[in-house]
C-alpha positions in Angstrom: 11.0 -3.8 -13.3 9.2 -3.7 -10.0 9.0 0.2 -9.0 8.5 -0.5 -5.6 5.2 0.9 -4.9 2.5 -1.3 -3.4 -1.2 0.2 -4.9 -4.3 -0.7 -2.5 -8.0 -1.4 -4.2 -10.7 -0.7 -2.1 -14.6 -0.8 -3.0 -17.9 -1.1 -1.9 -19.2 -4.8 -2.0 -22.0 -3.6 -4.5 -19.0 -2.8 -6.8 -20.8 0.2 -8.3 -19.7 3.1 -6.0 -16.4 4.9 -6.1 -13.4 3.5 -5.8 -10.3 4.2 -3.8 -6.8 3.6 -5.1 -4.2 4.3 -2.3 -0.5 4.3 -3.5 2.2 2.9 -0.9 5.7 5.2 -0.7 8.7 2.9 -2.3 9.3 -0.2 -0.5 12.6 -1.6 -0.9 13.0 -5.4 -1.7 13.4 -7.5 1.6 12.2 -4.3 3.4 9.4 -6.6 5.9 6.1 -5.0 5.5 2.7 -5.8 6.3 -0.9 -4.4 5.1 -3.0 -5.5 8.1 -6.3 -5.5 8.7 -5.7 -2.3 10.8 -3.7 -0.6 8.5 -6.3 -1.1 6.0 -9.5 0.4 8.9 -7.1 2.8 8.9 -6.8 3.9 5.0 -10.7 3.6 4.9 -11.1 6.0 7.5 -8.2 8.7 6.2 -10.2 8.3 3.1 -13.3 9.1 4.3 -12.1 12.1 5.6 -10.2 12.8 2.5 -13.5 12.5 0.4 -14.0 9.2 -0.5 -17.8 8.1 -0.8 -18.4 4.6 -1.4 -21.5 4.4 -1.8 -21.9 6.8 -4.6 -20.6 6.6 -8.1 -17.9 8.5 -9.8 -14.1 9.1 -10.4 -11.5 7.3 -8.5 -10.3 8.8 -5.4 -6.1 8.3 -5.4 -4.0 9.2 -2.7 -0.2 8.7 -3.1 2.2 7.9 -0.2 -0.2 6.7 2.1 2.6 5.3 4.5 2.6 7.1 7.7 -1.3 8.2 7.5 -2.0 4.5 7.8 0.3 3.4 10.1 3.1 2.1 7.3 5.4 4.3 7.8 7.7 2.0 9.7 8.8 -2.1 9.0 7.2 -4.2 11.9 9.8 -5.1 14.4 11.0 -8.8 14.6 
């Protein structure tokens, strides 16, 4: 069963720093969405500031319900 959630990978290029693992709110099916390019400049940065070093090794950084700090919060109009 889908839950809903949409879970967004980010790492360096290098692939040996720490990794970011951004958690959507729920998303219903049919509910238009879209991870732009913006939205993901966006995460990066709200990361960043939340404590995420790419660069460097170690744990995971997670944030859950990411939506409105990235600009998600609301379905693209048609």
């Amino acid at each position: 069963m889908d839950s809903g959630f949409v879970v967004i990978v980010v790492q360096h290029g290098e692939g040996s720093g720490q990794r970011l693992e951004a958690q959507t709110g729920e998303w219903h099916w049919g509910e238009p969405r879209a991870v732009t390019p913006a939205a993901i400049a966006a995460l990066i940065n709200y990361a960043r500031t939340h404590g995420w070093k790419p660069e460097e090794p170690g744990r995971a950084l997670r944030l859950r319900d990411i939506d409105q700090a990235i600009g998600l919060g609301e379905a693209p109009s048609r």
